[in-house]
C-alpha positions as CSV (number, residue, x, y, z in Angstrom):
1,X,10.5,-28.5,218.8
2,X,13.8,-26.9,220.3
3,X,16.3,-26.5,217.5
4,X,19.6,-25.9,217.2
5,X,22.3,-24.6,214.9
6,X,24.1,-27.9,215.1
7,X,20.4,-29.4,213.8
8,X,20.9,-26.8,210.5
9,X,24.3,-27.8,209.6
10,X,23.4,-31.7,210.5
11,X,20.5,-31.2,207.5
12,X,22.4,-28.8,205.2
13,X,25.6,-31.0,205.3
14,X,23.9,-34.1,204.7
15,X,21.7,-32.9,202.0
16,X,25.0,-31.2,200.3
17,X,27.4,-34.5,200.9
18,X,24.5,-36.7,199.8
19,X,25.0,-39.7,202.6
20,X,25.7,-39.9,206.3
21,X,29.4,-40.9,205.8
22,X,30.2,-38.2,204.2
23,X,28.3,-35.5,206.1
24,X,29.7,-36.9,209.2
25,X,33.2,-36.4,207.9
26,X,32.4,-32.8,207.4
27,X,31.3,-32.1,210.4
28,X,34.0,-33.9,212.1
29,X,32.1,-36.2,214.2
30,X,31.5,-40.0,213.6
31,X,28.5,-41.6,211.9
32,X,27.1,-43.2,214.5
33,X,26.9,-40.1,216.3
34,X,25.6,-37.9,213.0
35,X,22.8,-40.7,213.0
36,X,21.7,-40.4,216.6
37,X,21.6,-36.9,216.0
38,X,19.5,-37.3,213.2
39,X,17.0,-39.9,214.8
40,X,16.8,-37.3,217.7
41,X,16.0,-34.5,215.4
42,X,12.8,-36.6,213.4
43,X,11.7,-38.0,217.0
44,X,11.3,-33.8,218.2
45,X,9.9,-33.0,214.8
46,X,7.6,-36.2,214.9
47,X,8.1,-36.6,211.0
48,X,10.9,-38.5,208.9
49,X,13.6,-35.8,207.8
50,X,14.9,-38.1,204.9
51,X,13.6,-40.7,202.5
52,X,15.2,-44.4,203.7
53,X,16.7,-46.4,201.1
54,X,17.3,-44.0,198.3
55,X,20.6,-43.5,197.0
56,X,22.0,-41.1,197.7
57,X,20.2,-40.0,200.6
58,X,17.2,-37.1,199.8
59,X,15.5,-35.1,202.0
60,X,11.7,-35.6,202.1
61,X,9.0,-32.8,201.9
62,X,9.6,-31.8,205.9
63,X,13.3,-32.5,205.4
64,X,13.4,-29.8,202.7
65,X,11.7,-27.2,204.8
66,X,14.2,-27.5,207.8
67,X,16.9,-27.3,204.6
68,X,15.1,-23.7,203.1
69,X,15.6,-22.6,207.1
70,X,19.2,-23.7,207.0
71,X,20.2,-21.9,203.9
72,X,18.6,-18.8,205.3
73,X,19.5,-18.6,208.8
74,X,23.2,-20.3,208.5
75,X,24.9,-17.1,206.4
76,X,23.6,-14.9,208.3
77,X,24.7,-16.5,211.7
78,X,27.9,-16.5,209.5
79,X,28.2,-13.5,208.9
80,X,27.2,-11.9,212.1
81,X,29.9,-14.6,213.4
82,X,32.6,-12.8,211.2
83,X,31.4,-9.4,212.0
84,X,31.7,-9.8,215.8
85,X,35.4,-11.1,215.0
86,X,36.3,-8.0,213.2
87,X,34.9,-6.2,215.8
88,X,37.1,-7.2,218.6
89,X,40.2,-7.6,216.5
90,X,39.4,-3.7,215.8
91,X,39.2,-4.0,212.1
92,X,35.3,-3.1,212.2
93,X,33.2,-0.9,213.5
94,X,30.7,2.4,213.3
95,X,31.3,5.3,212.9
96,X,28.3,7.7,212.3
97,X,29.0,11.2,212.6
98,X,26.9,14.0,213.8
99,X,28.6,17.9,213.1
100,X,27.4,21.1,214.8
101,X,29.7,23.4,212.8
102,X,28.2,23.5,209.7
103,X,31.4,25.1,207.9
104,X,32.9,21.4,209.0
105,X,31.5,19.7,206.2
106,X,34.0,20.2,203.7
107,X,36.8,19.9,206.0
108,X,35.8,16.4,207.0
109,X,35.8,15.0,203.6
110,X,39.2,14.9,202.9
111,X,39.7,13.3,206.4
112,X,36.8,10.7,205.8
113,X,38.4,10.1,202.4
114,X,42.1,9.2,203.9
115,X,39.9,7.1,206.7
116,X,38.0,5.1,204.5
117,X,41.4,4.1,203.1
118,X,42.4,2.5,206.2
119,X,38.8,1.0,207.8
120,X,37.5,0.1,204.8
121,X,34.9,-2.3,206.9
122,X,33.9,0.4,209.0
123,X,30.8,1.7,208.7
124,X,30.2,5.7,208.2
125,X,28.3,7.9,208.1
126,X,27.0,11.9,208.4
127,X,24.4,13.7,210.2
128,X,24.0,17.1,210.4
129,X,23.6,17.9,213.8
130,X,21.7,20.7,213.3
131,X,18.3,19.6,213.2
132,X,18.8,17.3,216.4
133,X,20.2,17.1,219.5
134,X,23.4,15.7,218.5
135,X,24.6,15.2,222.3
136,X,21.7,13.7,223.7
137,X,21.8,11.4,220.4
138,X,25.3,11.0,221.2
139,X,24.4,9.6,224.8
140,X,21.6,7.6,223.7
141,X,23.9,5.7,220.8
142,X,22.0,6.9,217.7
143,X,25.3,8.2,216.8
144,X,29.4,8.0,217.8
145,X,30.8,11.0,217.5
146,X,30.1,14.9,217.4
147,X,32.5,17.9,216.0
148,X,31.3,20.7,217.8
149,X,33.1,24.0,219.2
150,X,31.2,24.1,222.2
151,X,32.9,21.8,224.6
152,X,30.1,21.0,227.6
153,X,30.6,18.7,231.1
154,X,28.6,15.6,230.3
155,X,29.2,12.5,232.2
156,X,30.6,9.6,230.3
157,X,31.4,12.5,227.0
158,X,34.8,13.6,226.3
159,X,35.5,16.2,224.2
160,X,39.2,15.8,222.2
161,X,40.5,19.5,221.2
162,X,40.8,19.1,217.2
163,X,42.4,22.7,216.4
164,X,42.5,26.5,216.5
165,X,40.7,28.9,214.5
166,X,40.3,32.2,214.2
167,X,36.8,34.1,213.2
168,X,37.4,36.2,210.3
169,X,34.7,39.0,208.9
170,X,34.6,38.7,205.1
171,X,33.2,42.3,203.5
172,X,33.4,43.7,199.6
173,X,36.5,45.7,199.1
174,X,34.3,48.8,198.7
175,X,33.0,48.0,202.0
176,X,33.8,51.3,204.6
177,X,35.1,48.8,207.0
178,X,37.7,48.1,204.8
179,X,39.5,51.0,206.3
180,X,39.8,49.4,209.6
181,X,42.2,47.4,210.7
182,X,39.9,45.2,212.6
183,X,36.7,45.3,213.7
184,X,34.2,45.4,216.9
185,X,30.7,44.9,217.4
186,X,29.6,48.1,217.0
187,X,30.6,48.2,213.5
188,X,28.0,45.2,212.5
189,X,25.3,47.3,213.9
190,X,24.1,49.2,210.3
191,X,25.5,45.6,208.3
192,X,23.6,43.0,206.5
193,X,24.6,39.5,208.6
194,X,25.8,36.9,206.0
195,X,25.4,33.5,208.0
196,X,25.3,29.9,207.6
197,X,21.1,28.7,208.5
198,X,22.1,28.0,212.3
199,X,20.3,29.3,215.7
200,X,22.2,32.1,216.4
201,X,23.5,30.1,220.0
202,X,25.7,28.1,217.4
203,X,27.4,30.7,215.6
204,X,30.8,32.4,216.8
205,X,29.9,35.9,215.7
206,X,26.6,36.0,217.9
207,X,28.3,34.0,221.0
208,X,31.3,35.6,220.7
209,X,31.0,39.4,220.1
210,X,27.3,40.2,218.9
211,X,25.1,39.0,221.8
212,X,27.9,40.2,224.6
213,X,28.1,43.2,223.5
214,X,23.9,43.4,223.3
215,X,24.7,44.4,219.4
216,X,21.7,43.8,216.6
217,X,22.9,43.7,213.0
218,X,20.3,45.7,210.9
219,X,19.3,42.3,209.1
220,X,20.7,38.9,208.8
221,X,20.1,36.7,206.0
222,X,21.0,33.1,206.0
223,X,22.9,31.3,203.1
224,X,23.6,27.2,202.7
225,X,27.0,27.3,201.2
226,X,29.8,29.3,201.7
227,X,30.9,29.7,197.8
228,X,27.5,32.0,197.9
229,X,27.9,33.2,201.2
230,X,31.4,34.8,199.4
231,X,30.0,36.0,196.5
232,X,27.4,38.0,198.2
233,X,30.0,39.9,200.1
234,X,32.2,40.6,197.2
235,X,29.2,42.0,195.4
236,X,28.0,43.8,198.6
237,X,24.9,42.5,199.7
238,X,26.4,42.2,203.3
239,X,29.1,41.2,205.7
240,X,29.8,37.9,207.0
241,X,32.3,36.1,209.6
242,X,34.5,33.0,208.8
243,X,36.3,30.7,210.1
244,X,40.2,31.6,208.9
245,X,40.7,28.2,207.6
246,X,37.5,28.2,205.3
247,X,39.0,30.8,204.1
248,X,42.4,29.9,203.1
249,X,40.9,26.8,201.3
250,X,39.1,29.0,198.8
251,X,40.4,28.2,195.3
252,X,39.2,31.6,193.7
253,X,39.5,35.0,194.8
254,X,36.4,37.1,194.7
255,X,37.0,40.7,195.7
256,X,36.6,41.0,199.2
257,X,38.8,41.2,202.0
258,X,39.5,39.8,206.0
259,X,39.8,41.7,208.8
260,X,40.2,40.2,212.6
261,X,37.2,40.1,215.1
262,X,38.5,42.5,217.7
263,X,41.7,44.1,218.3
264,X,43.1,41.1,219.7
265,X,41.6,38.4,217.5
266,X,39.1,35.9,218.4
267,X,40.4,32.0,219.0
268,X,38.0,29.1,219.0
269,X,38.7,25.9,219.1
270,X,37.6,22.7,217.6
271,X,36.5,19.7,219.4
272,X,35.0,15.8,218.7
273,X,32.9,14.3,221.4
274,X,33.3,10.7,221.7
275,X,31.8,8.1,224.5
276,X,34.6,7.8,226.7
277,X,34.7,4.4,226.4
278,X,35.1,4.5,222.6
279,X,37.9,7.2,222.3
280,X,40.3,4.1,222.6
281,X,39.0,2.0,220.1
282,X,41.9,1.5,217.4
283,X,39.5,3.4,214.3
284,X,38.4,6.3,216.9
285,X,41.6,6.9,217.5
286,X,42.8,7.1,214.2
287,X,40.2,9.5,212.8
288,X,40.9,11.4,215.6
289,X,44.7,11.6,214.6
290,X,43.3,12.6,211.5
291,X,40.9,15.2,212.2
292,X,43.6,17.1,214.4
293,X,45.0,17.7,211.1
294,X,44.5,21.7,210.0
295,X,42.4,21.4,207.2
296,X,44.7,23.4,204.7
297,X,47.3,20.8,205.6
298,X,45.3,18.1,204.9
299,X,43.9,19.2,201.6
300,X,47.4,19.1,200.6
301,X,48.3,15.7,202.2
């Protein structure tokens, strides 16, 4: 039996207008051709769809089966229908974030939360990227988009600069480093490393100063949030680096200060990988002009 959409709406418009006259006018074709269709139908089935003579016309037992089929399979087709139509008018889509910088979180929120605004229909949602590879995942279409600070050469991957930061150590106001003016790698040698729980190959103070300079902090101790990572320090349980723009979001003011990484600063910089051929999709490119935003900014948007 080889059916057909057409066969669905045939049954489910008859059964709903309750005669062939008026089923045929809602499907816009004449009776004559709504009958053949019909006849066609019951001859590939090899069973009568409809009870003759009753008024108005009822479906029989078999009729009523191919009806249950209708009323399941014709929303969906619908809305799949009006799903692909919001997709190429742009209005729809996924977006399903992975993030590698797991200080990131609470910077995207606010830009999520002025996105969501806009694509309502769009679909989100967040992965830490931690746990997986988020590039390779990112390749394979498990997910759309990556915020990373470790831009690589991938075929068919490009990387879209976001913004600037600047690695900051965070140590108690009694801390001896205080004194200093900035500081270098040899001074985390004796210190208790306050990080965020990622492999040391993801973390600017190891990448960028620690593991060059072939410097071993006496411990390192790994904390989930940075509200904790903070109150540590103050209280002196150990040092930790930041990202300057985590830390000029902080609403309270424990006692500990910032001093720059190195005489001359560190700079890193900020980056969402897309699938080229997604970067110009009208919703990609708008969270992108969104996330280029500084995140102090945009908290006060």
């Amino acid at each position: 039996m080889h059916l057909e959409l057409r066969h669905l709406r045939t049954i489910k418009a008859i059964h709903d207008a309750g005669g062939l006259a008026r089923a045929a006018d809602v499907l816009h074709i004449t009776q004559s051709a709504l009958s053949h269709q019909v006849k066609g139908l019951e001859d590939q089935a090899g069973v009568e769809l409809f009870v003759r003579r009753s008024k108005p016309l009822k479906l029989s037992a078999a009729g009523l089966r191919l009806l249950r089929l209708a009323e399941r399979v014709l929303p969906e087709v619908a809305a799949t229908e009006a799903e692909f139509s919001a997709l190429r008018s742009g209005r729809a889509g996924r977006l399903h974030i992975a993030i590698e910088c797991h200080a990131c979180f609470d910077w995207l929120f606010p830009v999520l939360e002025q996105f969501r605004h806009a694509w309502p229909e769009v679909d989100v949602d967040i992965r830490p990227g931690l746990a997986f590879g988020a590039l390779p995942a990112l390749l394979r279409q498990e997910v759309d988009l990556v915020i990373s600070s470790d831009p690589e050469t991938i075929e068919g991957v490009t990387f879209h600069p976001l913004f600037d930061y600047a690695p900051m150590l965070v140590a108690a106001a009694t801390s001896t480093l205080a004194a200093k003016p900035w500081v270098e790698a040899e001074d985390f040698r004796d210190q208790v490393l306050i990080t965020y729980p990622m492999d040391r190959g993801r973390l600017d103070v190891f990448t960028e100063l620690l593991a060059p300079a072939k410097v071993e902090p006496r411990a390192v101790r790994q904390v989930e949030l940075t509200a904790v990572i903070l109150m540590l320090v103050a209280s002196g349980r150990g040092v930790a680096v930041l990202p300057d723009w985590v830390l000029r979001e902080v609403k309270y003011q424990p006692d500990y200060i910032t001093r720059p990484v190195t005489e001359r600063g560190l700079t890193k910089r900020l980056y969402a990988a897309t699938r080229a051929e997604d970067a110009t999709e009208p919703f990609m490119a708008h969270f992108l002009r969104l996330a280029r935003t500084e995140p102090v900014k945009l908290q006060r948007a």
